[in-house]
N, C-alpha and C positions, 0 to 999 in steps of 0.2 A: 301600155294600154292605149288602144286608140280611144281620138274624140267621141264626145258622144254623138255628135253632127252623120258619124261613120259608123254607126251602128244601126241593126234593126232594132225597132221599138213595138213589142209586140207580138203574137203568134200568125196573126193575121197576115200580116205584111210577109210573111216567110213562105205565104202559097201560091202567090205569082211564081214564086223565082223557083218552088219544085217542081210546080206545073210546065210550067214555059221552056225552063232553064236547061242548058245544053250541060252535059257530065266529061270532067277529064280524072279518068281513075288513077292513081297511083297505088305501090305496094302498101300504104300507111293509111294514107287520108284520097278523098277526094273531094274535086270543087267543082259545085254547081254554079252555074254563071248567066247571068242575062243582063245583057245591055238594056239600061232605062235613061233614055235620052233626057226624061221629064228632073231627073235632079242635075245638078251640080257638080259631085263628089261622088265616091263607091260607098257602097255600104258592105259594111260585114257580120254572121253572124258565126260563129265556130260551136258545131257540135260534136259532141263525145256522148255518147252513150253509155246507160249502165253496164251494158256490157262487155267493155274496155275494161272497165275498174269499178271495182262497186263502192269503192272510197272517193266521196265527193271530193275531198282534199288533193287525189292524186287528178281528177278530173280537171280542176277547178286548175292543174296545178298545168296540163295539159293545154287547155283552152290559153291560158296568160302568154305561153310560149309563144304559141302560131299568132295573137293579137302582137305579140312583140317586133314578130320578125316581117308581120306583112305593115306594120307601123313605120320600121324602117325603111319599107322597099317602095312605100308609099307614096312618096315622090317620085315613083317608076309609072305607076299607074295611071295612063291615056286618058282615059275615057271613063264614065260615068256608067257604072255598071253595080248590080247586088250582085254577094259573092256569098255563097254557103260553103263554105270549109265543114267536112265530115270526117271525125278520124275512126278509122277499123281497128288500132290495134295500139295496147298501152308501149309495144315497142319503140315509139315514137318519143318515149321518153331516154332511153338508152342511144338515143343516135347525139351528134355533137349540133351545136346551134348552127353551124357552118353546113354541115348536112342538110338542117332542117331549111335553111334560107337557099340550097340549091335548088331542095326538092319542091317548095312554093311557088321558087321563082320558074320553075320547069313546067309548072300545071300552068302559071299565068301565061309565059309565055306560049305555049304550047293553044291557049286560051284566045291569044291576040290581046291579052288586056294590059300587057305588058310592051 
């Protein structure tokens, strides 16, 4: 899990970064992104929707992975920016953690934030 320093805090705070924020789609998830000079650090929040899984468990189970893998790659991360990770599909659970850390690193990159 990331710190809590790296999290959104709030619904509020989540509508600059849909408003403003630039989209890099992938087949699974996508992340919305916008650079905010005014912090420090990135922030992240990871959504999944009920209609991924209607089982909070498998959700809940979903969102810990992607906090995992952008937790390690976290020390990659340039620049001070909010990041919305949204995932389309519970397939995301059936791929390997290696996958998942290409396919992350490929939206950030792909993003500049990387």
């Amino acid at each position: 899990m990331i710190s809590r320093e790296n999290r959104f805090h709030g619904h509020g705070s989540l509508k600059y970064t849909y408003r403003r924020g630039e989209t890099i789609r992938g087949p699974l998830c996508s992340t919305k992104y916008v650079f905010n000079p005014r912090r420090d650090k990135y922030r992240l929040a990871v959504v999944v929707n009920k209609k991924v899984n209607k089982s909070a468990v498998v959700r809940n189970k979903i969102r810990r992975q992607i906090y995992e893998v952008v937790r390690l790659i976290s020390e990659q991360i340039n620049s001070p920016c909010d990041l919305v990770i949204t995932v389309f599909s519970d397939q995301i659970l059936e791929i390997s953690h290696d996958e998942l850390v290409v396919m992350i690193k490929a939206q950030f990159s792909q993003a500049k934030i990387i």
